[in-house]
C-alpha positions in Angstrom: 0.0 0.0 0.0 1.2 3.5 -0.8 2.5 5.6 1.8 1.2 9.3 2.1 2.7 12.0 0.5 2.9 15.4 1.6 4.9 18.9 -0.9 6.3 21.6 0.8 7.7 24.3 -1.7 9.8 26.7 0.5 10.6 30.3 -1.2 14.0 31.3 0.4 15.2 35.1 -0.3 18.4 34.2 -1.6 19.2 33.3 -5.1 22.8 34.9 -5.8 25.2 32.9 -3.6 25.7 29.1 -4.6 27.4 27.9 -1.6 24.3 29.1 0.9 21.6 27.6 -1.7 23.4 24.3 -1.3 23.9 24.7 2.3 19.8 24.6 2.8 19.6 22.3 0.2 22.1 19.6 2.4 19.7 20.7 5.5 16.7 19.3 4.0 18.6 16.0 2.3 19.7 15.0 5.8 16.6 14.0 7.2 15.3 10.7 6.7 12.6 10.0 3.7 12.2 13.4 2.7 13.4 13.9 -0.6 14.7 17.4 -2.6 12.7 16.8 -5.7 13.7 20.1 -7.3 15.9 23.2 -6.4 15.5 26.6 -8.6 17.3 29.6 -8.0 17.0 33.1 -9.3 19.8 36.4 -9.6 17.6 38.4 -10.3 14.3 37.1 -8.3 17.1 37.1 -5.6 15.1 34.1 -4.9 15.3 30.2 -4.3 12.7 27.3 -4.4 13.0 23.9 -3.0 10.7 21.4 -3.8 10.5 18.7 -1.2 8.2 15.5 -0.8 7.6 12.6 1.5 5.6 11.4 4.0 3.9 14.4 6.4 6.4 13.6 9.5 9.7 13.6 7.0 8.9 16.7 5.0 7.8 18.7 8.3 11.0 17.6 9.5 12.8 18.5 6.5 10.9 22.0 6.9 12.2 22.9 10.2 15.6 21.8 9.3 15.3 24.0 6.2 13.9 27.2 9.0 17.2 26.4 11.1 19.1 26.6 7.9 18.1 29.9 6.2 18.0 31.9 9.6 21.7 31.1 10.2 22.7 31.8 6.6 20.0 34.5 5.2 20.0 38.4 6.3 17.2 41.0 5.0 19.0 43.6 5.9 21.1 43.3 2.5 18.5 41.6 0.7 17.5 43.4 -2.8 15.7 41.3 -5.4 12.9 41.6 -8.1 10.8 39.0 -6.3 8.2 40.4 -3.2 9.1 39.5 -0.1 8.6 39.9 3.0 11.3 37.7 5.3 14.6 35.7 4.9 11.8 32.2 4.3 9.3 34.0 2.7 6.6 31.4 2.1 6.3 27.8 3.4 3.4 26.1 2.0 2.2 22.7 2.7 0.7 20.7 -0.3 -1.3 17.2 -0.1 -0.5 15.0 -2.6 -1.3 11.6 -2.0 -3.7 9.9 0.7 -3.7 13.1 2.1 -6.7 15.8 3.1 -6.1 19.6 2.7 -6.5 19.6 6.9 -4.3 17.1 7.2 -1.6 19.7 5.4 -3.5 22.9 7.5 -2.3 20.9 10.5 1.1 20.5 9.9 1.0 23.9 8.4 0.3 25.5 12.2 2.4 23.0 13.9 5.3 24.3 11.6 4.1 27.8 12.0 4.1 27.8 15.5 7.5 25.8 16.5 9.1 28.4 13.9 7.5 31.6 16.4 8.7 29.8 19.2 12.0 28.9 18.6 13.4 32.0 17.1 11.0 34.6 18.4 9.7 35.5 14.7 6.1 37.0 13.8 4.4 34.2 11.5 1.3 34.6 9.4 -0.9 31.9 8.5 -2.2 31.9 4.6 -4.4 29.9 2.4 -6.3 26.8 3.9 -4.6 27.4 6.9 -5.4 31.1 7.0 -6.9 31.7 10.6 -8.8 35.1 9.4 -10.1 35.7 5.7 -8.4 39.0 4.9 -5.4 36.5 5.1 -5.8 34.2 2.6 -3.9 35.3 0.1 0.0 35.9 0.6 -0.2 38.8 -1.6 -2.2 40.4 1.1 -0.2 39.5 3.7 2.7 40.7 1.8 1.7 43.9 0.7 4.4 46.5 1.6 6.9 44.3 1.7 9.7 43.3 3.8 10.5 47.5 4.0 7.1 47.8 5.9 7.0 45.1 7.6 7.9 47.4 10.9 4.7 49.6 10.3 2.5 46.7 9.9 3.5 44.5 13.3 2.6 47.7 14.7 -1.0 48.0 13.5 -3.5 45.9 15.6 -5.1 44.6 12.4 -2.0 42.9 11.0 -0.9 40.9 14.4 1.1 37.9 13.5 -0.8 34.0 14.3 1.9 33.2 16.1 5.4 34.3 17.2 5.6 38.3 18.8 4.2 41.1 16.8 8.2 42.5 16.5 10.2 43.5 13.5 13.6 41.4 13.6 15.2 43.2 10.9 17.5 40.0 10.3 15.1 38.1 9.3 11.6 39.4 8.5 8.5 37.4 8.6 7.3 33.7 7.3 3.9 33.0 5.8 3.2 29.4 6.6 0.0 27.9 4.7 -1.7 24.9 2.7 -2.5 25.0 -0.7 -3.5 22.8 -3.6 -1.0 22.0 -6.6 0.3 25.7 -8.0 2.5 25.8 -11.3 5.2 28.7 -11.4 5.5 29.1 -14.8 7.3 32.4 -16.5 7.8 33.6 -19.9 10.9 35.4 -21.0 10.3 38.3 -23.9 12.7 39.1 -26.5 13.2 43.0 -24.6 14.1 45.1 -22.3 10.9 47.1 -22.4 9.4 46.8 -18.3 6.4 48.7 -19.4 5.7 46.3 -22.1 6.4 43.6 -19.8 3.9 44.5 -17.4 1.1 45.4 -19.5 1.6 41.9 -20.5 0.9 40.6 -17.1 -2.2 42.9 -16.3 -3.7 41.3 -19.5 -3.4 38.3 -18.3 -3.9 37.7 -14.7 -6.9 37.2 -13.4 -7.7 40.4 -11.4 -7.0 42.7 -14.6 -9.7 40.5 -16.1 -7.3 38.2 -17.7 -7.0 34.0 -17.3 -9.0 32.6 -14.9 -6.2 31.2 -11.9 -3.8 33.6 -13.4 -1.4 35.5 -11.1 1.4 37.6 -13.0 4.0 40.3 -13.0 6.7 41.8 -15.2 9.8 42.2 -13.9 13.3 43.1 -15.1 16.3 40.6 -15.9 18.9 42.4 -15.1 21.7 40.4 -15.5 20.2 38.7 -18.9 19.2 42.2 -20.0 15.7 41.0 -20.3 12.4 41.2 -19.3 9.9 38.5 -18.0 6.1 37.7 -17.2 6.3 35.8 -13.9 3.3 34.0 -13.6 1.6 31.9 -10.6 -0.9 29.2 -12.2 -3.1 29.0 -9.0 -5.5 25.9 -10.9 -3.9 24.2 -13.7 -7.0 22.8 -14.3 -8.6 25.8 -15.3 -5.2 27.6 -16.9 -2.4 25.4 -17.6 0.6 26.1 -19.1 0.1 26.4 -22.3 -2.8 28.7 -22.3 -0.9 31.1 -20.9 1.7 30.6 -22.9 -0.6 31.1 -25.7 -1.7 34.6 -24.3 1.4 35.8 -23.4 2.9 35.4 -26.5 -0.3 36.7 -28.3 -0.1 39.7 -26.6 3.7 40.1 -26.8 3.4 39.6 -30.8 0.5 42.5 -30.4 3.6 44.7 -29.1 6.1 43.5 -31.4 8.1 41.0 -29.1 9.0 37.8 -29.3 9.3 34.8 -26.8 13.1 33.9 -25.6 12.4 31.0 -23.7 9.7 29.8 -21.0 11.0 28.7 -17.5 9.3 26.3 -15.0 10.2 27.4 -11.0 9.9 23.8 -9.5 7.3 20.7 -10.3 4.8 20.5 -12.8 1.9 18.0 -12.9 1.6 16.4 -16.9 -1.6 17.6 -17.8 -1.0 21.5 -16.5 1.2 21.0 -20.4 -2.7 20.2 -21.8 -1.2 17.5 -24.2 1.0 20.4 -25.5 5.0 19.5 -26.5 7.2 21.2 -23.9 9.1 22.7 -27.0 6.2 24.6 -28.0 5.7 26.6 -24.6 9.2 27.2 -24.3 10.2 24.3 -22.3 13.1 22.7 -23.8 15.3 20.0 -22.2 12.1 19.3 -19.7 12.4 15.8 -18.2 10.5 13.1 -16.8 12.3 15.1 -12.8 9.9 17.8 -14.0 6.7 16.7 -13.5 5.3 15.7 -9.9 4.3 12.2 -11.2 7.4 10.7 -11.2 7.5 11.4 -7.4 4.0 10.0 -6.5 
């Protein structure tokens, strides 16, 4: 009989120093039965993702080792990247993949989110199906303002953390622990250095501009390629996969003139979010069978 399988994606703010990427990665391949299914950094993000999965007791593990891990190596206080943010371990969600209810990842969401307030005195907000208020579902909302008003928000009544002291530690920010179903970080990469284009692009799009349905997106800079990107979250595959907005990305970047450079998967992927589409054709070359979150399950 097949064991449960629990996902947690971690979203560390750090993507510019190899040897401290690899350091959390080692963290999280020491514990037992938790396995490092995918590691993605980012320059210009100034961001790295972890993909780990195993059963719920191994991966919380391997999420706490992780915590111990970035706050020792990670410091906001120098911390400058294209990506939102809002501490050193930005996000920490909890995904159930197999054999597994959403509460059964809400509760090892807020065991994890409070034994991270405990142990090193940190504000921590709960988000998604673990959210304890509404107005906190979203991390977007919890994020708003950034890590660079972070201080001004502990100090309003309505933005108390869930757990941990309502106290600014420049250090290290604040984490947003939650549960969520299967997301796909997918981003495009236009043939430009035009930012306005770039983001036009991504209020056409997204969901709250009146765009795809599921469709979260943002254009941000490359720096260091000298390029531009749409950064997109695909919140339900089912409803936009990949290549759809693929499709409408390059549609409207072919509107403006632009072409398509590549496309860029930021950890797992389940098959069908490619809806039957060749990888090749949204941008996706040299995608293998580690992609795709089958292969683990």
């Amino acid at each position: 009989m097949a064991s449960p399988l629990l996902e947690c994606v971690p979203n560390v703010s750090e993507g510019r120093e190899p040897r401290v990427i690899e350091a959390i990665a080692e963290a999280v391949r020491a514990v037992p039965e938790a396995r490092l299914a995918d590691m993605h950094s980012d320059p210009d993000h100034h961001r790295a993702v972890f993909s780990v999965i195993g059963p719920p007791q191994a991966v919380e593990g391997a999420a706490l080792a992780l915590a111990e891990a970035v706050f020792a190596r990670v410091d906001m206080r120098e911390h400058h990247g294209m990506h939102p943010r809002l501490g050193a371990l930005d996000v920490l969600p909890f995904v159930p993949l197999r054999d597994l209810t959403m509460d059964d990842a809400v509760a090892v969401a807020r065991r994890v989110g409070a034994s991270v307030a405990r142990a090193y005195a940190l504000p921590v907000y709960l988000y998604g199906a673990a959210a304890a208020r509404p107005e906190r579902r979203l991390a977007r909302d919890i994020r708003r303002g950034e890590y660079e008003s972070l201080a001004a928000r502990l100090a309003d009544p309505a933005w108390q953390p869930d757990a941990g002291p309502a106290t600014f530690v420049a250090r290290l920010g604040a984490v947003m622990v939650g549960a969520r179903e299967v997301l796909v970080a997918y981003n495009v990469w236009l043939d430009s250095q035009d930012l306005d284009a770039a983001r036009a692009i991504a209020r056409a799009v997204r969901e709250s501009s009146g765009g795809l349905p599921a469709v979260q997106a943002l254009g941000v800079p490359l720096a260091r390629r000298g390029l531009v990107q749409v950064s997109m979250n695909l919140v339900d595959y089912r409803r936009t996969g990949i290549a759809g907005a693929y499709d409408a990305v390059a549609a409207e970047a072919r509107r403006r003139g632009i072409g398509i450079t590549r496309g860029e998967l930021v950890g797992l992927a389940p098959r069908a979010a490619l809806e039957g589409r060749a990888p090749e054709s949204v941008g996706l070359t040299g995608l293998s069978d580690s992609n795709y979150l089958e292969t683990y399950l």
